[in-house]
C-alpha positions as CSV (number, residue, x, y, z in Angstrom):
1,X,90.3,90.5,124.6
2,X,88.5,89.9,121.4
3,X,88.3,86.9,119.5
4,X,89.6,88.6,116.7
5,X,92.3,90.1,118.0
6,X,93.5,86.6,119.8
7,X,93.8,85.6,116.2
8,X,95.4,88.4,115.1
9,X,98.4,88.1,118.3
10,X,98.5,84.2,117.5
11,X,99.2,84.7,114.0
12,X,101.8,87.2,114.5
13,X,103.7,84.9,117.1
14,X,103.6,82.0,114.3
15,X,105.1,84.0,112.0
16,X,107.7,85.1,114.3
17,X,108.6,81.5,115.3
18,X,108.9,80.3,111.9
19,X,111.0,83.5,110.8
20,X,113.1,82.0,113.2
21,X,113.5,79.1,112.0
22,X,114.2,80.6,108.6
23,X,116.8,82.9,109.7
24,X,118.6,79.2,110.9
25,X,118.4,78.3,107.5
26,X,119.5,81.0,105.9
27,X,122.4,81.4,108.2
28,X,123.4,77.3,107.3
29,X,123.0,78.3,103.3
30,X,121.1,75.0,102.9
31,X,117.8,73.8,102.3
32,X,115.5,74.8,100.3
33,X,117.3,77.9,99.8
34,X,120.1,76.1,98.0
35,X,117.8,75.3,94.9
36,X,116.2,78.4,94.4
37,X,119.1,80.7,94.9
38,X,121.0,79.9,91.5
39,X,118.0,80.9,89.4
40,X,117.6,84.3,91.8
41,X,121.3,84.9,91.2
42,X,121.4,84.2,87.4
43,X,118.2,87.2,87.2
44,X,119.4,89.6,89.2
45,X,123.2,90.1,88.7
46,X,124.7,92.6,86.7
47,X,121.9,94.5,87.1
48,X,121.2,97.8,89.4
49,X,121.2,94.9,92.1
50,X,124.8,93.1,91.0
51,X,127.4,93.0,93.5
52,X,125.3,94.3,96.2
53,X,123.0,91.8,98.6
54,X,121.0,89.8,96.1
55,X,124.2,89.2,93.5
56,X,126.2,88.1,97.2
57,X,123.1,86.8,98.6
58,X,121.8,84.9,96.0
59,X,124.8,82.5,95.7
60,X,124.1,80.9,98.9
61,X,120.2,80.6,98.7
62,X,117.2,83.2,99.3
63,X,118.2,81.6,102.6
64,X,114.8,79.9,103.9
65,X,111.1,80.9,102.9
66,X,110.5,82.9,100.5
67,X,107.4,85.1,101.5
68,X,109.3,87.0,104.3
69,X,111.4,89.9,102.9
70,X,115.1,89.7,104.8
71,X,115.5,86.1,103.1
72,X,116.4,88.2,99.6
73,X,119.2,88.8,101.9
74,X,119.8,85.7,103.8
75,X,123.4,83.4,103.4
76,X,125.7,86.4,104.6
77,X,127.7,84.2,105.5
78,X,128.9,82.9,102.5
79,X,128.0,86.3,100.5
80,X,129.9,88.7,103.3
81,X,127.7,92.0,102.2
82,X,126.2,91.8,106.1
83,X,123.3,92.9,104.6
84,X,120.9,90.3,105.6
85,X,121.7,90.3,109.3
86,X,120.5,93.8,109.5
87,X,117.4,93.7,107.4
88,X,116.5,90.2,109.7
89,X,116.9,92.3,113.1
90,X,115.3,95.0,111.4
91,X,111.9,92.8,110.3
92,X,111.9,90.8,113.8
93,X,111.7,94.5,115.4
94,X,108.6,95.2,113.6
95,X,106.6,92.4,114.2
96,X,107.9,93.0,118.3
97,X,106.5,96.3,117.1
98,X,103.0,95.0,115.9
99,X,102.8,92.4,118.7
100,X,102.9,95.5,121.4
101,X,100.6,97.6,119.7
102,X,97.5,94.8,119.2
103,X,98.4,94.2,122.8
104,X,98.1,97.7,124.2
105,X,94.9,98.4,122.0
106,X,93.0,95.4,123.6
107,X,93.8,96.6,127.4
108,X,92.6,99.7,126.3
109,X,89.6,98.3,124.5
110,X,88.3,97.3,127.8
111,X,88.1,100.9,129.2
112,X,85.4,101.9,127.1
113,X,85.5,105.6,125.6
114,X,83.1,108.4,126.4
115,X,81.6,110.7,124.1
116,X,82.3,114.6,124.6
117,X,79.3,115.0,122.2
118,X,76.0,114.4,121.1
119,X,74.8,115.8,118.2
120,X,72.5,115.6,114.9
121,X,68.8,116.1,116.8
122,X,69.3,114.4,120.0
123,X,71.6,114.9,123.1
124,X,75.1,112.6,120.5
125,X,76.2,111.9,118.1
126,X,75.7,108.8,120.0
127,X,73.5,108.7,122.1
128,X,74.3,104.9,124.0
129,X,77.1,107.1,125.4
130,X,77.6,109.6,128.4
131,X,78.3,113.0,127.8
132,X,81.4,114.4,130.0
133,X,82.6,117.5,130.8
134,X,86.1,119.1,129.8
135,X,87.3,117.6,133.4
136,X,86.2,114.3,132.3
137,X,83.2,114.1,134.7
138,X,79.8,112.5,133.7
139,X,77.3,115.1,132.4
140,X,73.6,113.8,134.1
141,X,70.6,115.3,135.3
142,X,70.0,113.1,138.3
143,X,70.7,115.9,141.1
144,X,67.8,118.1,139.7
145,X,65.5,115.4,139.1
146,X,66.0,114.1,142.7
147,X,65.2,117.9,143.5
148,X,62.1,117.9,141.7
149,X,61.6,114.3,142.3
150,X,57.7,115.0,144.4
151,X,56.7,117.7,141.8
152,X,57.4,115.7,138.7
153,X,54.9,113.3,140.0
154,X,52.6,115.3,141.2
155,X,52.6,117.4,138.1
156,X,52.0,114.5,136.0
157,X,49.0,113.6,137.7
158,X,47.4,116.6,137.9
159,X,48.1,117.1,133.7
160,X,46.7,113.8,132.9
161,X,43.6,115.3,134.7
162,X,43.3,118.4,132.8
163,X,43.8,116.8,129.0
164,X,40.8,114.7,129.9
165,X,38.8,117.7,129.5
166,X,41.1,119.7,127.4
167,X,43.4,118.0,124.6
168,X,46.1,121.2,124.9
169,X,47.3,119.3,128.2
170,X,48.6,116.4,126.2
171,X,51.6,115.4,127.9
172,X,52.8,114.4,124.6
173,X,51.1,117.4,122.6
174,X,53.1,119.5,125.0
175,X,56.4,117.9,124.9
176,X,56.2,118.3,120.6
177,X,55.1,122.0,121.5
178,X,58.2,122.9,123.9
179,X,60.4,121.2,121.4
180,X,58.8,123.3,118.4
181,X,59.6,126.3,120.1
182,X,63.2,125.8,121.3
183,X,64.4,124.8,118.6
184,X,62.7,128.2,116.2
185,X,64.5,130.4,119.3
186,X,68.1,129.1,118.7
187,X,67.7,129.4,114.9
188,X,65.8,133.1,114.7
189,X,68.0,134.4,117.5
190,X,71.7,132.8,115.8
191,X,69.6,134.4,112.8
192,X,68.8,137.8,114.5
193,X,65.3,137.3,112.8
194,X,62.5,137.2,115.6
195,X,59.4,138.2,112.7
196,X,57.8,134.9,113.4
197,X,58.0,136.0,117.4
198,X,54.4,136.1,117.9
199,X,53.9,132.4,117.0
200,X,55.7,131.0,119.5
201,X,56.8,133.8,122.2
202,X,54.5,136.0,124.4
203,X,54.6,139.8,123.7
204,X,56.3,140.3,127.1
205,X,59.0,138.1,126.3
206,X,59.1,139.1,122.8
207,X,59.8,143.0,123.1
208,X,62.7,141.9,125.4
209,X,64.4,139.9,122.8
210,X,63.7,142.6,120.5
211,X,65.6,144.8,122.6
212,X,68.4,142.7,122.7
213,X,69.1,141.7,119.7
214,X,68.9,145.7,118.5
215,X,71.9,146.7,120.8
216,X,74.0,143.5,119.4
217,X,73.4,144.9,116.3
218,X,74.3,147.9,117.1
219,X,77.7,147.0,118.5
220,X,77.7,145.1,115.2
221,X,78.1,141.6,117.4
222,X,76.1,138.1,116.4
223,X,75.4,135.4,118.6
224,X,75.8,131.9,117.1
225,X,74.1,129.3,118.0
226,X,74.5,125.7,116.2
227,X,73.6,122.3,116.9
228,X,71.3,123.0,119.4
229,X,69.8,119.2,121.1
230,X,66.8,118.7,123.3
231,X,65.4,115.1,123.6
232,X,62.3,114.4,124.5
233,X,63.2,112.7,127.4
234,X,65.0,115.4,129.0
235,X,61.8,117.5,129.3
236,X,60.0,117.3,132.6
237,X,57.1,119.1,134.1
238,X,57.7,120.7,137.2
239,X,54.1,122.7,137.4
240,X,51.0,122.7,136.1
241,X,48.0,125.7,136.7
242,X,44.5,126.0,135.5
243,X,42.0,128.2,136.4
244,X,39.1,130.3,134.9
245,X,41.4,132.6,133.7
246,X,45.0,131.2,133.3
247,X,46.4,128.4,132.1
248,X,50.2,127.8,132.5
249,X,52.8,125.5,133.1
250,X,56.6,125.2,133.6
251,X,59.1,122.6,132.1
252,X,63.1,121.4,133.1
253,X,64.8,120.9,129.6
254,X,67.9,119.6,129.6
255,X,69.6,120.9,126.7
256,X,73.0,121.3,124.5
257,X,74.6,123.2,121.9
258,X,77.3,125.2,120.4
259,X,77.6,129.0,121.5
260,X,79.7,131.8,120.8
261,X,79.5,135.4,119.7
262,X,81.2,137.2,116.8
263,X,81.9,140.7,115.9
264,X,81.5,142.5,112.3
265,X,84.6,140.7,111.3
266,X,83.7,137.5,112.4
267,X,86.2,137.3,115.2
268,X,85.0,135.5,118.1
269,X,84.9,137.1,121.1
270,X,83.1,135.3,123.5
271,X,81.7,131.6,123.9
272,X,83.4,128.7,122.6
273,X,82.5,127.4,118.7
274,X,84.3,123.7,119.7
275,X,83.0,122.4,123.1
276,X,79.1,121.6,123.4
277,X,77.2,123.6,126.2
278,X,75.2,121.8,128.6
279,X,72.7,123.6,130.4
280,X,69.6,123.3,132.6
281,X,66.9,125.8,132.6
282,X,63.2,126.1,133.4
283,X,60.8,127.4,130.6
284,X,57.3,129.0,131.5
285,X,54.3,128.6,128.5
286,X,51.5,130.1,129.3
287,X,48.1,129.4,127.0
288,X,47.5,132.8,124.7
289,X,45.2,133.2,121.8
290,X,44.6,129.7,121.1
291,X,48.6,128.7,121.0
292,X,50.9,127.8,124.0
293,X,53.7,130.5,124.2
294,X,57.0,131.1,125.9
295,X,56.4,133.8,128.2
296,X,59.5,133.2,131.2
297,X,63.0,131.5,131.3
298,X,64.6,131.1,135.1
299,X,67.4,129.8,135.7
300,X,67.8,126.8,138.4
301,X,68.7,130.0,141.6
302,X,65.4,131.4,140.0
303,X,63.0,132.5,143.1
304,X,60.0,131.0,141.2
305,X,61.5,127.3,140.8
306,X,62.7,127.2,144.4
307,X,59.3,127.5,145.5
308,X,58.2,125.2,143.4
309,X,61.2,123.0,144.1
310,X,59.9,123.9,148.0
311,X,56.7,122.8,146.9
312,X,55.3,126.6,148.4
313,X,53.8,127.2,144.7
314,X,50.3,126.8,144.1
């Protein structure tokens, strides 16, 4: 339990003990309740209050401190409304009330909370936190990167051999390239606006999408696609090729968003516009008139990646 909220429990209780207390007083009709009473009475009667619980009240003190509210109505006994023993029991429940409550929020303080998203241009809206599924279950990478554990290394090695002769192997350059083109793909395709294709999507790859999007526009459909989140820590290179006349490679990403499809009337039909997708897949860039370009995305029961996963690739 937090300092703060030990405070905030030990103030409560003192405030309940000397309500207590108070109420004693009240009850009695003495103390300092006697003295302030007569000048309360004189104010208040014959007013909309007269004859009611400060008129009847007031005669036989405020009853004990002033600050806490049921001592307006205190000395029943001698005023006989009956008032103040229900506004008393009625104040003591709702400091048992508040007691309870700063209790239960401290237990549950200790549990910690999980985050069901990340958003904003990386993996959360907060990103200390782990992602779960709608089951509760921790969203993580780990199987696949035990999977491709060997080939991660490897792959890193043999990169950091080719960008000493060729800057384009970068690891870094690369990770800023993958992340350039993701992110234009989930904007132009949400947008249905592939005109910039060429720059960042190999012609292959390119007339497919083409085709695609032309038959959802013809069933007058849109795919949405919003806050879409790749880190750069979630990319990993799981292959690497150069020769005399290629030059490709393959990466893991990691990545989230929000995805759902719409009709002519904007009625979903398909996806989901509240809950963040989390997906793995395995992007292909091969090197293309000077630029690195999307040409292939598999899926994680692609052929290609088992190999690789295998390590029966080249």
């Amino acid at each position: 339990m937090s300092r703060k909220k030990q405070i905030k429990i030990a103030v409560i209780a003192l405030i309940l003990m000397v309500s207590q207390a108070s109420l004693a007083l009240a009850r009695g009709g003495g103390g300092v309740g006697g003295s302030l009473g007569g000048s309360a009475g004189r104010s208040f009667s014959g007013g909309s209050f007269s004859g009611g619980g400060f008129s009847g009240g007031s005669s036989g003190g405020l009853g004990g401190f002033f600050p806490l509210p049921f001592f307006f109505f205190g000395g029943t006994s001698s005023g006989g409304s009956g008032s103040g023993g229900f506004f008393s029991f009625l104040f003591l429940m709702v400091i048992l009330y508040f007691i309870f409550k700063t209790l239960s929020s401290s237990r549950r303080g200790g549990r910690g909370r999980s985050s069901k998203g990340r958003g904003g241009g990386g993996m959360d809206i907060n990103s200390s936190q782990m992602p779960v599924d709608l089951n509760g279950r921790a969203i993580t990478n780990s199987d696949n990167l035990q999977r491709f554990g060997k080939v991660i290394n490897f792959t890193r090695e043999n990169m950091r051999y080719y960008s000493e002769t060729f800057p384009r192997w970068d690891r870094d350059f690369l990770v800023g390239r993958v992340r350039q083109v993701f992110f234009w793909l989930q904007d132009a395709w949400s947008r249905q606006d592939l005109s910039a294709a060429s720059d960042y999507l190999a012609a292959t790859l390119q007339n497919k999408y083409q085709t695609d999007l032309q038959g959802m526009k013809a069933r007058g459909e849109r795919n949405i696609i919003k806050e879409p989140v790749l880190n750069t820590g979630d990319i990993e290179f799981i292959h690497s090729h150069l020769d005399e006349s290629t030059q490709h490679f393959m990466v893991m990403v990691s990545a989230s968003l929000i995805d759902y499809t719409v009709d002519a009337s904007q009625r979903q039909i398909s996806g989901d516009n509240t809950h963040r997708l989390y997906f793995t897949e395995f992007w292909e860039f091969a090197w293309q008139d000077d630029r690195w370009l999307l040409s292939n995305i598999y899926q994680e029961d692609a052929l290609e990646v088992a190999k690789i996963a295998r390590g029966e690739d080249e």
